[in-house]
OpenMM code with the backbone's topology and positions (N, CA, C; nanometers):
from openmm import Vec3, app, unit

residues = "UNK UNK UNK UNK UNK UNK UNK UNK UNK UNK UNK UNK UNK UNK UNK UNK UNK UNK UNK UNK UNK UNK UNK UNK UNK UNK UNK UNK UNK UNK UNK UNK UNK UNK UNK UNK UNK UNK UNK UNK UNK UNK UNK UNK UNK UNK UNK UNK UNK UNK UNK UNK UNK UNK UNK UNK UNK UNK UNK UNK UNK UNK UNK UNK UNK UNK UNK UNK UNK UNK UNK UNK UNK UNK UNK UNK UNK UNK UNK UNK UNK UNK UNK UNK UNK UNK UNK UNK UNK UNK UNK UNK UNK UNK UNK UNK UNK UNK UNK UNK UNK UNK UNK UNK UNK UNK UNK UNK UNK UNK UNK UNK UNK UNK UNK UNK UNK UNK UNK UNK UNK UNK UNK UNK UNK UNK UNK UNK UNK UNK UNK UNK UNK UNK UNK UNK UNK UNK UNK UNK UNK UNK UNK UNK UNK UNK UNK UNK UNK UNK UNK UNK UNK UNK UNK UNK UNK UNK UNK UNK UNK UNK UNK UNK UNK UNK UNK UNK UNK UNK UNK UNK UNK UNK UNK UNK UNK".split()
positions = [
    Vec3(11.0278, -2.6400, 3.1019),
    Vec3(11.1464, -2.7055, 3.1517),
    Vec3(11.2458, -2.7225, 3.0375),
    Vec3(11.3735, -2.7373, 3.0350),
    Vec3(11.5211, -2.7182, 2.9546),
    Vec3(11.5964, -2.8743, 3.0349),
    Vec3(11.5669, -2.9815, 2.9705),
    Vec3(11.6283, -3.0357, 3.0397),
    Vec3(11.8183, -3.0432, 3.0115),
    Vec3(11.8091, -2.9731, 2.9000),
    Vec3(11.9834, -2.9720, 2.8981),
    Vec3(12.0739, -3.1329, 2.9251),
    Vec3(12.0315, -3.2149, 2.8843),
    Vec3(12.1064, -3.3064, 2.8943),
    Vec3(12.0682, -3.4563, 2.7741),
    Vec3(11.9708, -3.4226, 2.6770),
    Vec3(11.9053, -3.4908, 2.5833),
    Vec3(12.0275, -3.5844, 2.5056),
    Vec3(11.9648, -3.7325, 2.5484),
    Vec3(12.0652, -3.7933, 2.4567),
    Vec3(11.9970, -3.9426, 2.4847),
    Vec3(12.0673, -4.0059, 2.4205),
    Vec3(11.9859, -4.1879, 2.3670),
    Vec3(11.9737, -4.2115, 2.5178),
    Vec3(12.1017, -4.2239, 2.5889),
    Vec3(12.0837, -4.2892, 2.7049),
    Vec3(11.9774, -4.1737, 2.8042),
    Vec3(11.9156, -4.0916, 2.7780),
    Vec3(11.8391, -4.0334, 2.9094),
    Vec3(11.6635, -4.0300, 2.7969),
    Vec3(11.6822, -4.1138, 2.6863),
    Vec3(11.5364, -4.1744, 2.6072),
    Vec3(11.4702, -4.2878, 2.6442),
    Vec3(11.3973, -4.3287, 2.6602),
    Vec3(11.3424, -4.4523, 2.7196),
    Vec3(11.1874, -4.4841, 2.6397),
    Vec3(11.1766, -4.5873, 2.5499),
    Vec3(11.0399, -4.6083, 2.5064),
    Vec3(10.9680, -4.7511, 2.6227),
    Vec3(10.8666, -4.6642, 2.6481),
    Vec3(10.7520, -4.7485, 2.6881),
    Vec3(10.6364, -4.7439, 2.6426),
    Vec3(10.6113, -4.9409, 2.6988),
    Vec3(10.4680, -4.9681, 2.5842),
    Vec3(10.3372, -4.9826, 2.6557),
    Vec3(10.3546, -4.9349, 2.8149),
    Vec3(10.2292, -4.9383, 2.8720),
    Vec3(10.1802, -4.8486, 2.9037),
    Vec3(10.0464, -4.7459, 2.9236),
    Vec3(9.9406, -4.8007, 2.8409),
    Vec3(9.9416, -4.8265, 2.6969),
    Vec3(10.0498, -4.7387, 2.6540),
    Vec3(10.0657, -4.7374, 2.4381),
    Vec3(10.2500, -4.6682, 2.4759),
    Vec3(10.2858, -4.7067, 2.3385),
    Vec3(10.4124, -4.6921, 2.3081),
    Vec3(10.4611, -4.5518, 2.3438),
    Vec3(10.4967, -4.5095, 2.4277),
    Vec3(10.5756, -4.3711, 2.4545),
    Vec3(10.7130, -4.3364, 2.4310),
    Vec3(10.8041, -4.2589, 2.4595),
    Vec3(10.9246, -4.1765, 2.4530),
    Vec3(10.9411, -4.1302, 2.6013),
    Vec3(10.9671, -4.1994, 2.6815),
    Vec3(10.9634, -4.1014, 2.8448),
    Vec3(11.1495, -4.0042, 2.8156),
    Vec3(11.1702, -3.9296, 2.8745),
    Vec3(11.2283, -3.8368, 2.8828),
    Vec3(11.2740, -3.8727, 3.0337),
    Vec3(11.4422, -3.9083, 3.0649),
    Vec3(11.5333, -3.9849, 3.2037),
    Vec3(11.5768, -3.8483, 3.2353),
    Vec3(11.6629, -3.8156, 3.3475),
    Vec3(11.7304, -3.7615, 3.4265),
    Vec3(11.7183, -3.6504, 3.4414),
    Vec3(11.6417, -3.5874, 3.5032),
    Vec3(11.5858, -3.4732, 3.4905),
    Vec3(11.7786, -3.3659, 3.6164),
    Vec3(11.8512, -3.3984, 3.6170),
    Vec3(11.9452, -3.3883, 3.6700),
    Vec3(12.0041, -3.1870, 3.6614),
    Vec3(11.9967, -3.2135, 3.5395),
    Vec3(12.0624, -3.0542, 3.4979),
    Vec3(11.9721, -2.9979, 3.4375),
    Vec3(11.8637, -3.0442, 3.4742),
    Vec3(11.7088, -2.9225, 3.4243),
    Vec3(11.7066, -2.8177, 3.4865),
    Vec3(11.6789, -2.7343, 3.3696),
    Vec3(11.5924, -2.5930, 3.4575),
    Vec3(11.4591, -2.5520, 3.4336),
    Vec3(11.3940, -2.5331, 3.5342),
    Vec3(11.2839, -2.5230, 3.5250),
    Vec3(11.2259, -2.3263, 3.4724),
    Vec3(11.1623, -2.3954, 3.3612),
    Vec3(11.0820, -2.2006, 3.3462),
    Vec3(10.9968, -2.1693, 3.4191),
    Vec3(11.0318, -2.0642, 3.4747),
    Vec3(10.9534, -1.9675, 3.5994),
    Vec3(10.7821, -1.9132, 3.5042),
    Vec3(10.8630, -1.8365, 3.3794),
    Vec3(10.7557, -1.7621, 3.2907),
    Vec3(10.7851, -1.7947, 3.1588),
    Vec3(10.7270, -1.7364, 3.0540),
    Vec3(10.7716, -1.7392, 2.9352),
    Vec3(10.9304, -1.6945, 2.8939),
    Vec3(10.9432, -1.5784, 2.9483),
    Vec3(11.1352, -1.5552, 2.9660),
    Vec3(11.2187, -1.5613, 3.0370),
    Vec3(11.1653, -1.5909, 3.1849),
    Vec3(11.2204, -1.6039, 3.2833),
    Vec3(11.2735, -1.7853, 3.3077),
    Vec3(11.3684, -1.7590, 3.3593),
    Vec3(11.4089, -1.9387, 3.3817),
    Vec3(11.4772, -1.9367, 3.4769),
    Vec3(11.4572, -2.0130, 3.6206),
    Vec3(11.5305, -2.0010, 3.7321),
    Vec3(11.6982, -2.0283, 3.7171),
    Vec3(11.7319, -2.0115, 3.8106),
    Vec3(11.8900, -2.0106, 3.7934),
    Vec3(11.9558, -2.1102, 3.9161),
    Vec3(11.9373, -2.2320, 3.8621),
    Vec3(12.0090, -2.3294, 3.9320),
    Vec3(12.1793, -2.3721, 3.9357),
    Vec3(12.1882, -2.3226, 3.7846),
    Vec3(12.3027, -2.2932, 3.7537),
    Vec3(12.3703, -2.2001, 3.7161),
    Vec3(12.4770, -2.1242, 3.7071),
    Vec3(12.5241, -1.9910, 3.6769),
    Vec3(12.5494, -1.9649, 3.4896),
    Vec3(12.5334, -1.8799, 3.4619),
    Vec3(12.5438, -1.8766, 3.2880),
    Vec3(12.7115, -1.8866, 3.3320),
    Vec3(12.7089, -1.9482, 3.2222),
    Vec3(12.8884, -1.9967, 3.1969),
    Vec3(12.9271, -2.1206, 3.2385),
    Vec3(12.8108, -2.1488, 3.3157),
    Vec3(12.8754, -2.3079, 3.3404),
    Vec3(12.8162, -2.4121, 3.2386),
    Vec3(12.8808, -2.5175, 3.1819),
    Vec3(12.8632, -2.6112, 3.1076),
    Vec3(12.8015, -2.7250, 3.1856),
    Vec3(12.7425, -2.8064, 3.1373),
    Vec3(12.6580, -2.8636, 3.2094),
    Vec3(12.5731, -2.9376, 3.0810),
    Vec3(12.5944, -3.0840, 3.0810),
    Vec3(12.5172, -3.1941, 2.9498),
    Vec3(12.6371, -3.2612, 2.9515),
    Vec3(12.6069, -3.3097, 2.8443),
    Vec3(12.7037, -3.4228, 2.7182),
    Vec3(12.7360, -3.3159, 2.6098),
    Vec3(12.8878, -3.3175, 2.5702),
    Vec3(12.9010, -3.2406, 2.4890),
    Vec3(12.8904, -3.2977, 2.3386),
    Vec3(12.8856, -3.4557, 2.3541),
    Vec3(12.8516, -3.4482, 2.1846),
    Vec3(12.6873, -3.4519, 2.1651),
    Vec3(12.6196, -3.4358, 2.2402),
    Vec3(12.4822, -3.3755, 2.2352),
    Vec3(12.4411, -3.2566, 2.2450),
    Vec3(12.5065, -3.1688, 2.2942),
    Vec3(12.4593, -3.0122, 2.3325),
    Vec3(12.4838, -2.9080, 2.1720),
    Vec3(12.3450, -2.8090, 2.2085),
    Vec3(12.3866, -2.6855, 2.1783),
    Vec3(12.4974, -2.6648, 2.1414),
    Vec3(12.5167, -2.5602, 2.0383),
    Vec3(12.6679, -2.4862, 2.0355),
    Vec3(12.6547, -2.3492, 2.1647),
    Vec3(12.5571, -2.3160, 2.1863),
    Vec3(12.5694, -2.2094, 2.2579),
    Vec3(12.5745, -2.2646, 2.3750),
    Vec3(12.4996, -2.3734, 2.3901),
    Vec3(12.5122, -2.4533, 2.5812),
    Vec3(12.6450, -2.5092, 2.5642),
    Vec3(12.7468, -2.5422, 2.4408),
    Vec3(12.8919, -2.5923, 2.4424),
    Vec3(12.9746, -2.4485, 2.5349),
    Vec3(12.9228, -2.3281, 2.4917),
    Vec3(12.9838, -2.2142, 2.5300),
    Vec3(12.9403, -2.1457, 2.6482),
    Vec3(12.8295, -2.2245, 2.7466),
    Vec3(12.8038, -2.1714, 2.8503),
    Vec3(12.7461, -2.0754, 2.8437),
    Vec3(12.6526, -2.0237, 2.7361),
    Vec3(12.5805, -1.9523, 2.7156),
    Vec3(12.4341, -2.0029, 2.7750),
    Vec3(12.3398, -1.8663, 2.8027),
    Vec3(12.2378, -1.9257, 2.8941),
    Vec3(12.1343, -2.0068, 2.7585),
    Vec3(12.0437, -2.0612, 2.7748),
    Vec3(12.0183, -2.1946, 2.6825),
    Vec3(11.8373, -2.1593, 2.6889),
    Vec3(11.7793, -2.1822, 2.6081),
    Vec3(11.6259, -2.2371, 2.5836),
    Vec3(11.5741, -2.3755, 2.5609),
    Vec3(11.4777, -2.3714, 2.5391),
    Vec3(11.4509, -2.5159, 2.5004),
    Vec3(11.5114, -2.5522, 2.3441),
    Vec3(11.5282, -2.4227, 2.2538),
    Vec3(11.5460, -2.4767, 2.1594),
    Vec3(11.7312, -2.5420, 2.1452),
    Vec3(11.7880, -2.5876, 2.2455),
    Vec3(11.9118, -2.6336, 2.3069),
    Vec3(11.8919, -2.7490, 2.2941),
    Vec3(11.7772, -2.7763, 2.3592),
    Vec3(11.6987, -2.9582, 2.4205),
    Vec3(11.6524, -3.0193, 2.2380),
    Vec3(11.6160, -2.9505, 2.1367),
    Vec3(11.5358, -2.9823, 1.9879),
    Vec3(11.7373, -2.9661, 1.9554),
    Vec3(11.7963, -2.8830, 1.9235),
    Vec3(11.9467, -2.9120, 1.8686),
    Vec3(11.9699, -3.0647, 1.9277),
    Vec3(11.9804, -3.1401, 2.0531),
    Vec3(12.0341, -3.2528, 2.1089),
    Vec3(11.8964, -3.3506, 2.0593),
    Vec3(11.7828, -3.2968, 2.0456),
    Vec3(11.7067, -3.4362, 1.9656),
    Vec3(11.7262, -3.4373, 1.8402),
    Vec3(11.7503, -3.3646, 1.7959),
    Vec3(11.7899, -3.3760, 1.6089),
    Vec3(11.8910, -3.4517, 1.6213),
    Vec3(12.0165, -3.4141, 1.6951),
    Vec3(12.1220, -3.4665, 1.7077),
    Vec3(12.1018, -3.5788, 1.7173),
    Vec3(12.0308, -3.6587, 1.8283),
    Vec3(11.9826, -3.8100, 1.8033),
    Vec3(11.8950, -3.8683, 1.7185),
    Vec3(11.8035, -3.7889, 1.6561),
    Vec3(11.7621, -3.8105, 1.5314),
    Vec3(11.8696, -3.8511, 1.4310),
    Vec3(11.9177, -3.7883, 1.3856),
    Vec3(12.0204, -3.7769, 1.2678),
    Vec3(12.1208, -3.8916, 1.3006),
    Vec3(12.1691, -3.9537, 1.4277),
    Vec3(12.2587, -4.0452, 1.4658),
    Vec3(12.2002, -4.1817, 1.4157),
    Vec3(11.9958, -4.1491, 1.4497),
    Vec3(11.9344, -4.2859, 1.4350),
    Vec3(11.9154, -4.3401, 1.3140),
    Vec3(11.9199, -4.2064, 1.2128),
    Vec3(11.9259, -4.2465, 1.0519),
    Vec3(12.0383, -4.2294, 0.9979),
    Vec3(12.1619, -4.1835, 1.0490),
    Vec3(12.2640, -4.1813, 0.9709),
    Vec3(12.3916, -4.2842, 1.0038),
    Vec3(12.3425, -4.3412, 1.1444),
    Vec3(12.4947, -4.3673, 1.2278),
    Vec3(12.6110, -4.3102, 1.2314),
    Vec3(12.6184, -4.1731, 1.2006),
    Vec3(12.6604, -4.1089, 1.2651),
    Vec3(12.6381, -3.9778, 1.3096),
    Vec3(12.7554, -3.9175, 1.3531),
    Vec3(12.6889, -3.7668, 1.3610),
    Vec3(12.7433, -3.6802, 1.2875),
    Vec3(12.6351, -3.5511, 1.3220),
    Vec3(12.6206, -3.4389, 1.1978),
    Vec3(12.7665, -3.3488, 1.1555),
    Vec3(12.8649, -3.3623, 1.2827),
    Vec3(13.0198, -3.3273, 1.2760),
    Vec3(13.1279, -3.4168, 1.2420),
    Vec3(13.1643, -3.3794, 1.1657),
    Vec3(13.3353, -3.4235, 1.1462),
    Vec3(13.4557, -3.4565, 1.3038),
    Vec3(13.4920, -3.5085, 1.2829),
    Vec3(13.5788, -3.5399, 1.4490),
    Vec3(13.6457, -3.6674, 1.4221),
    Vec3(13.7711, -3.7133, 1.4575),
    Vec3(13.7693, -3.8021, 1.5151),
    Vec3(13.8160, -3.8408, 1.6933),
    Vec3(13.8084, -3.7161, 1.7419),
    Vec3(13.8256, -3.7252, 1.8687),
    Vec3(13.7042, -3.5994, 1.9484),
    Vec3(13.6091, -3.6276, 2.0618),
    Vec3(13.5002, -3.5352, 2.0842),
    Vec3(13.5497, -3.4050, 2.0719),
    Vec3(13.6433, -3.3917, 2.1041),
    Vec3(13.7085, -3.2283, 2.1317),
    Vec3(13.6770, -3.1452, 1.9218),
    Vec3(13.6985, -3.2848, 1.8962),
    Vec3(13.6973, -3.2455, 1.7126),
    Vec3(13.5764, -3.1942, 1.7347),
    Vec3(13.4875, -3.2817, 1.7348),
    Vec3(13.3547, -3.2851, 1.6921),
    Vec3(13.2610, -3.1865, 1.7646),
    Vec3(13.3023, -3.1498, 1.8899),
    Vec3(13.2374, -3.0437, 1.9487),
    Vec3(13.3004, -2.9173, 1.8543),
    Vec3(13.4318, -2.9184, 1.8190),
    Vec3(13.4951, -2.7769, 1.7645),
    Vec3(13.4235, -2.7723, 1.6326),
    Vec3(13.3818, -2.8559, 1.5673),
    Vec3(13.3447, -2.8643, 1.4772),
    Vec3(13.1868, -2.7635, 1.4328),
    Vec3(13.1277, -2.8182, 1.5551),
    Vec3(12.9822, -2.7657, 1.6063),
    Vec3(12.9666, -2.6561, 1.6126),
    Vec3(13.1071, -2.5521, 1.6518),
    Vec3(13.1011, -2.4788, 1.7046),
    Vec3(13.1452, -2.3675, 1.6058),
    Vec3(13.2146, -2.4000, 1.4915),
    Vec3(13.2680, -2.3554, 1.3499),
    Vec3(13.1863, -2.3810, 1.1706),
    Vec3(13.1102, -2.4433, 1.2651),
    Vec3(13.0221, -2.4600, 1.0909),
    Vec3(12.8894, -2.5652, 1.1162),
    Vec3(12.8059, -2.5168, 0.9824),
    Vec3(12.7068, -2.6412, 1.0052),
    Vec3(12.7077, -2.7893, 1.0040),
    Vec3(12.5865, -2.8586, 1.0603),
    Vec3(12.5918, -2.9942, 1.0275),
    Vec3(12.5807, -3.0142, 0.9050),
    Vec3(12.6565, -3.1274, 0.8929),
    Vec3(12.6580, -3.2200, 0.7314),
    Vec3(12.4928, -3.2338, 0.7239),
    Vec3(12.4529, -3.2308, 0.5931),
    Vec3(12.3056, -3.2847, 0.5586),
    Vec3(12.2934, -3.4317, 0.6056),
    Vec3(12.1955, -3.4475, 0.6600),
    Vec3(12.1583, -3.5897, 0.7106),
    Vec3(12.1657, -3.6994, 0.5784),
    Vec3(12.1618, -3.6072, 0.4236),
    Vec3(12.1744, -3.7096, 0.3231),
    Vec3(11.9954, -3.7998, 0.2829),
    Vec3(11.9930, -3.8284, 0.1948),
    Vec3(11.8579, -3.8993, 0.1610),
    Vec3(11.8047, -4.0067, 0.1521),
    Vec3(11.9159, -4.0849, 0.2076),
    Vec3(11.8985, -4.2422, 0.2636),
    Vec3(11.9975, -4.2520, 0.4108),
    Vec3(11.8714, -4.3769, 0.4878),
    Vec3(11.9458, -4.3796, 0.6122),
    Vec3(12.0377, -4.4709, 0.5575),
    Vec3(12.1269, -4.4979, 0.7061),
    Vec3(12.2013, -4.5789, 0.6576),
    Vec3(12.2003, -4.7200, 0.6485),
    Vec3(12.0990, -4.8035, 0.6476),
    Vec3(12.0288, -4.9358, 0.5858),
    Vec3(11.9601, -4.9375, 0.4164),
    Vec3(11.9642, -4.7847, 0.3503),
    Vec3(11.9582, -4.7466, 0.2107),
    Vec3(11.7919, -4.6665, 0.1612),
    Vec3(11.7153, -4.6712, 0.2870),
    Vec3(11.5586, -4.6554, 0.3095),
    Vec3(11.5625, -4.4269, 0.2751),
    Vec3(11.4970, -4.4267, 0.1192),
    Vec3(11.4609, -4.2877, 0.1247),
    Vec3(11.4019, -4.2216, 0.2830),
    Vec3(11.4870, -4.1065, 0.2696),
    Vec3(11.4894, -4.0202, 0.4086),
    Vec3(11.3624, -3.9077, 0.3426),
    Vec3(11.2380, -3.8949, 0.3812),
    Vec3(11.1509, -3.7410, 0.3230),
    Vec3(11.2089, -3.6566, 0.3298),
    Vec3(11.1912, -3.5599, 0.2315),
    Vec3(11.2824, -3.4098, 0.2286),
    Vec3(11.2105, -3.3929, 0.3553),
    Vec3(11.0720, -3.3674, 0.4009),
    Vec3(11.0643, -3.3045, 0.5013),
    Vec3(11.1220, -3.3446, 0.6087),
    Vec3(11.1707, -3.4647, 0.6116),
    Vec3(11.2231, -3.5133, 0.7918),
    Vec3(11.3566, -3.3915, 0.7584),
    Vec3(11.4412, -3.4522, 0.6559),
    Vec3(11.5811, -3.3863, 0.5946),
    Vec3(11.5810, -3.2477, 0.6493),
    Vec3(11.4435, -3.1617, 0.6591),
    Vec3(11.4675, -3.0098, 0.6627),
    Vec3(11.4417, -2.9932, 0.8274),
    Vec3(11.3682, -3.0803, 0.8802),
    Vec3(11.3533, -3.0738, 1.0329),
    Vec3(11.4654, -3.0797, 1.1056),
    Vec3(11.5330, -3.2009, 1.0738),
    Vec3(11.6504, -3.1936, 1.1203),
    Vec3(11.7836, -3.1060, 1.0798),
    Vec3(11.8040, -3.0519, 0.9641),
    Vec3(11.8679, -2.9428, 0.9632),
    Vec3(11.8435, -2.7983, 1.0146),
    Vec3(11.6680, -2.7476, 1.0458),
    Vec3(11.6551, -2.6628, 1.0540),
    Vec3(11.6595, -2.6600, 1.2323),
    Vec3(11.6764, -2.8316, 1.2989),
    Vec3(11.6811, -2.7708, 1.4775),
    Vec3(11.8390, -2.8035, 1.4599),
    Vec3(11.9193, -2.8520, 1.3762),
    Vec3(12.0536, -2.8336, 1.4158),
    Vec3(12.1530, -2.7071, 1.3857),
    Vec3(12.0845, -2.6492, 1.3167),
    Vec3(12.1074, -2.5067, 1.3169),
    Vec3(12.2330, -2.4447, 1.4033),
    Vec3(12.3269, -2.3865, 1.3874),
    Vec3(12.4362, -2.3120, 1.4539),
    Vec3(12.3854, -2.2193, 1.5546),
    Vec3(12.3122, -2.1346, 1.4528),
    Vec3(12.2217, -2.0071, 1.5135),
    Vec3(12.0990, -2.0443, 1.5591),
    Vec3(12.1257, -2.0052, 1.6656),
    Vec3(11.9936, -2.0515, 1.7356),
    Vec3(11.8464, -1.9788, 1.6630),
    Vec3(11.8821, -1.8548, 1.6489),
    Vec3(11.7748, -1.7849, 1.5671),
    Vec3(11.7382, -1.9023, 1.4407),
    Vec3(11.7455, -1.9242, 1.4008),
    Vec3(11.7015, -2.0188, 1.3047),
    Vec3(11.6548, -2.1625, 1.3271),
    Vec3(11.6730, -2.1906, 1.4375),
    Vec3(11.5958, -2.2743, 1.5037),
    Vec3(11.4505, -2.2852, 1.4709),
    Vec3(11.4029, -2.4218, 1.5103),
    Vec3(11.2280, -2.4174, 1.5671),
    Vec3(11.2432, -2.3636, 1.6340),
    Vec3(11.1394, -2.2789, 1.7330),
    Vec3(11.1182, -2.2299, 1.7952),
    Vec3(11.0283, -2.3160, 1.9464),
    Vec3(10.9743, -2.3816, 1.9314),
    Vec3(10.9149, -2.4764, 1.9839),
    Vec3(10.9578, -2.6255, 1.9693),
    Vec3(10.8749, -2.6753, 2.1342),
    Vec3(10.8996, -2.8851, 2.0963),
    Vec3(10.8022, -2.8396, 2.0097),
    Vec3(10.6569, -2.7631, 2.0281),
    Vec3(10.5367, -2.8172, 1.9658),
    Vec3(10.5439, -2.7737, 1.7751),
    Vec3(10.6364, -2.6729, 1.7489),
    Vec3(10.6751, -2.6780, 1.6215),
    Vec3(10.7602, -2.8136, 1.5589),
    Vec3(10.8372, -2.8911, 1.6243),
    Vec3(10.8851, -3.0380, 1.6001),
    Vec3(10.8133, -3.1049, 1.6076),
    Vec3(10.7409, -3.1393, 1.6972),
    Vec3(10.6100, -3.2067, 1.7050),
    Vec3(10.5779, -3.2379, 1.5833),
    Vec3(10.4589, -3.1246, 1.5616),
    Vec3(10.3890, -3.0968, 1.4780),
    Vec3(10.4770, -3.1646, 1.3001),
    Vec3(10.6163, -3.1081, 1.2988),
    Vec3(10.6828, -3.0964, 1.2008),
    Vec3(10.6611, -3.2552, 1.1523),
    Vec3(10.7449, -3.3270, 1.2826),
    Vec3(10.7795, -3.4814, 1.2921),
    Vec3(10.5989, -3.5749, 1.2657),
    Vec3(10.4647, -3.4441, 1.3142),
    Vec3(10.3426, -3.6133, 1.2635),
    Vec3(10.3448, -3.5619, 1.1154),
    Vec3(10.3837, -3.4501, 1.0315),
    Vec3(10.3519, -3.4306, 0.9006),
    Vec3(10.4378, -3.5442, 0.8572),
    Vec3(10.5173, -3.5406, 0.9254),
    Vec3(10.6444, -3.6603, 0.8214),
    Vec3(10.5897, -3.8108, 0.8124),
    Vec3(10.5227, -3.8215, 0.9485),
    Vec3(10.5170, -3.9573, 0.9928),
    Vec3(10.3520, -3.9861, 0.9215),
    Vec3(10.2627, -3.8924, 0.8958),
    Vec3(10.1338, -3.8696, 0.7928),
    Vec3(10.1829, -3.9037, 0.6562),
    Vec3(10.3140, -3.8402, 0.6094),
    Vec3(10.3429, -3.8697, 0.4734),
    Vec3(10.3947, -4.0176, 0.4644),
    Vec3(10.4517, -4.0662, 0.5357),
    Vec3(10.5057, -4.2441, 0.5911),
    Vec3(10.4021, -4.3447, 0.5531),
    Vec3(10.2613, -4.2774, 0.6530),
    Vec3(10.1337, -4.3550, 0.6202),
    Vec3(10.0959, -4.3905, 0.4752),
    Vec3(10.1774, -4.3057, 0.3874),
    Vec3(10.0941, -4.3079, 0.2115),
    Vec3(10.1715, -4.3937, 0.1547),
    Vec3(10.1373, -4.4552, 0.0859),
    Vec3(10.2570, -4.5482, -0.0013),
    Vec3(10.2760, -4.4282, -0.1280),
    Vec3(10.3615, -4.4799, -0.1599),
    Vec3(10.4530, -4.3967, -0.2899),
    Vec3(10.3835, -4.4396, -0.3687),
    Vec3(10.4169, -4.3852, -0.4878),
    Vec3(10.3996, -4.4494, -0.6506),
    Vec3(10.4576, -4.5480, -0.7074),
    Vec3(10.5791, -4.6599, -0.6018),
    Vec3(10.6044, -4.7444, -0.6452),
    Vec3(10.5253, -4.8688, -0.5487),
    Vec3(10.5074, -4.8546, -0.4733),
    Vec3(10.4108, -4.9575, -0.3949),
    Vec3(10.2652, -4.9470, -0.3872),
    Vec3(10.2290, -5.1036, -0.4242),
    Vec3(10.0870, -5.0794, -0.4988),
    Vec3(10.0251, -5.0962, -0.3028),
    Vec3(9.9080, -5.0182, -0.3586),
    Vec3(9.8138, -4.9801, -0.2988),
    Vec3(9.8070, -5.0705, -0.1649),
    Vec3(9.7527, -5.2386, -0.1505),
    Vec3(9.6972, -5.2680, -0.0658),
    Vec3(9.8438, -5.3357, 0.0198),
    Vec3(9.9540, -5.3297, -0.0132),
    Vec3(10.0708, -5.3330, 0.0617),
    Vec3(10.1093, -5.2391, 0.1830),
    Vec3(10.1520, -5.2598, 0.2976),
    Vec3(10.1964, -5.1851, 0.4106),
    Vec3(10.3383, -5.1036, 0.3520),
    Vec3(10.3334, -4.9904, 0.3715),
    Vec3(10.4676, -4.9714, 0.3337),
    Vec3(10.5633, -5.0194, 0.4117),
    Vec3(10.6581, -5.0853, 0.3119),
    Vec3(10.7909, -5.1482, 0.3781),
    Vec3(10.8985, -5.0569, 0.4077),
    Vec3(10.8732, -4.9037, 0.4196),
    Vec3(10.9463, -4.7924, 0.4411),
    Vec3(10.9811, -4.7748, 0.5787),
    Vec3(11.1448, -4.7452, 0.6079),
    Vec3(11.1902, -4.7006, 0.7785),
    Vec3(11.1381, -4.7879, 0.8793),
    Vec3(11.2268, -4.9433, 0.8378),
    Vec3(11.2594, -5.0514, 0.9018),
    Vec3(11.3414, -5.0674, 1.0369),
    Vec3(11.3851, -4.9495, 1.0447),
    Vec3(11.4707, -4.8793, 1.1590),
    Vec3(11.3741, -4.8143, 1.2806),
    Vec3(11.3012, -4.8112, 1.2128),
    Vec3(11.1925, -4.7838, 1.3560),
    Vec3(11.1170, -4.9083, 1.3899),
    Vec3(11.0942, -5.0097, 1.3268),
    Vec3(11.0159, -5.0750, 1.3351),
    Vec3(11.0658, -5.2051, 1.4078),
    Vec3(10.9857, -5.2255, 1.5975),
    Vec3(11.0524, -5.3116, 1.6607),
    Vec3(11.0849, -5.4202, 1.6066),
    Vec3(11.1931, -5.4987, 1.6922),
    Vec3(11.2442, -5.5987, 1.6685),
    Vec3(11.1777, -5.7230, 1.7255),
    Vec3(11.1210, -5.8147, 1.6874),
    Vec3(11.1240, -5.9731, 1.8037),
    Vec3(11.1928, -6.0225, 1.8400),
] * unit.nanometer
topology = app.Topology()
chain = topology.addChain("A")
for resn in residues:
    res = topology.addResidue(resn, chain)
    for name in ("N", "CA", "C"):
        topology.addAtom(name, app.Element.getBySymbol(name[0]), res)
């Protein structure tokens, strides 16, 4: 499935049975028939999402993969550690043209509360915001995968925090009371 429409408001965390990520509006999904095949609910050329979340190629009505749906979660990735986003704009029309003419800005190595960003998150998210889709992940399960190495390296304390301390690292994820 392509749900083509990935963004904060269609994210939803729930904590029953354990803390999840549910995935809202299944609205402008398309569903995959086969591995290359993808039904056609909609016509190639039509636009269809949020444009400061989409693809550059789903901006252009080009027909889309999943790796469309990983460009719009980086995209909210990168919003959640940077507050803002990866384009220049000050009006959407900017910021989509922007998308559509050059790469994203580096997410940078601190969020924006001052908390070291891992090179590896840094390269995940540059490598699904990618222009070219060819250079993309290729997979959710390559992000996946990418995002528990990061969140494995999180688990370790550094060399400046002694040992029997929790790391006080990426306070931004960590609920609120």
């Amino acid at each position: 499935m392509i749900h083509r429409d990935i963004k904060p408001d269609n994210l939803f965390v729930v904590e029953v049975p354990k803390e999840q990520l549910k995935v809202l509006d299944f609205g402008v999904a398309r569903v995959r028939q086969s591995q290359t095949e993808v039904s056609r609910l909609t016509q190639v050329g039509q636009v269809v999402g949020t444009p400061l979340w989409m693809a550059p190629e789903q901006v252009l009505g080009r027909d889309v993969d999943e790796r469309a749906d990983l460009y719009a979660l980086a995209t909210v990735l990168y919003t959640l550690l940077a507050r803002r986003f990866p384009f220049e704009g000050g009006a959407m029309s900017e910021v989509v043209m922007s998308r559509l003419s050059g790469e994203a800005q580096p997410v940078g190595e601190f969020t924006f509360l001052g908390e070291p960003i891992p090179k590896k998150l840094q390269q995940v998210v540059a490598v699904c915001l990618a222009r070219d889709v060819g250079r993309r992940m290729t997979s959710a399960q390559a992000m996946v995968d990418a995002l528990n190495e990061v969140l494995r390296g999180l688990a370790q304390p550094t060399s400046d925090e002694p040992e029997e301390t929790p790391s006080g690292r990426w306070s931004i994820f960590k609920r609120r009371s």
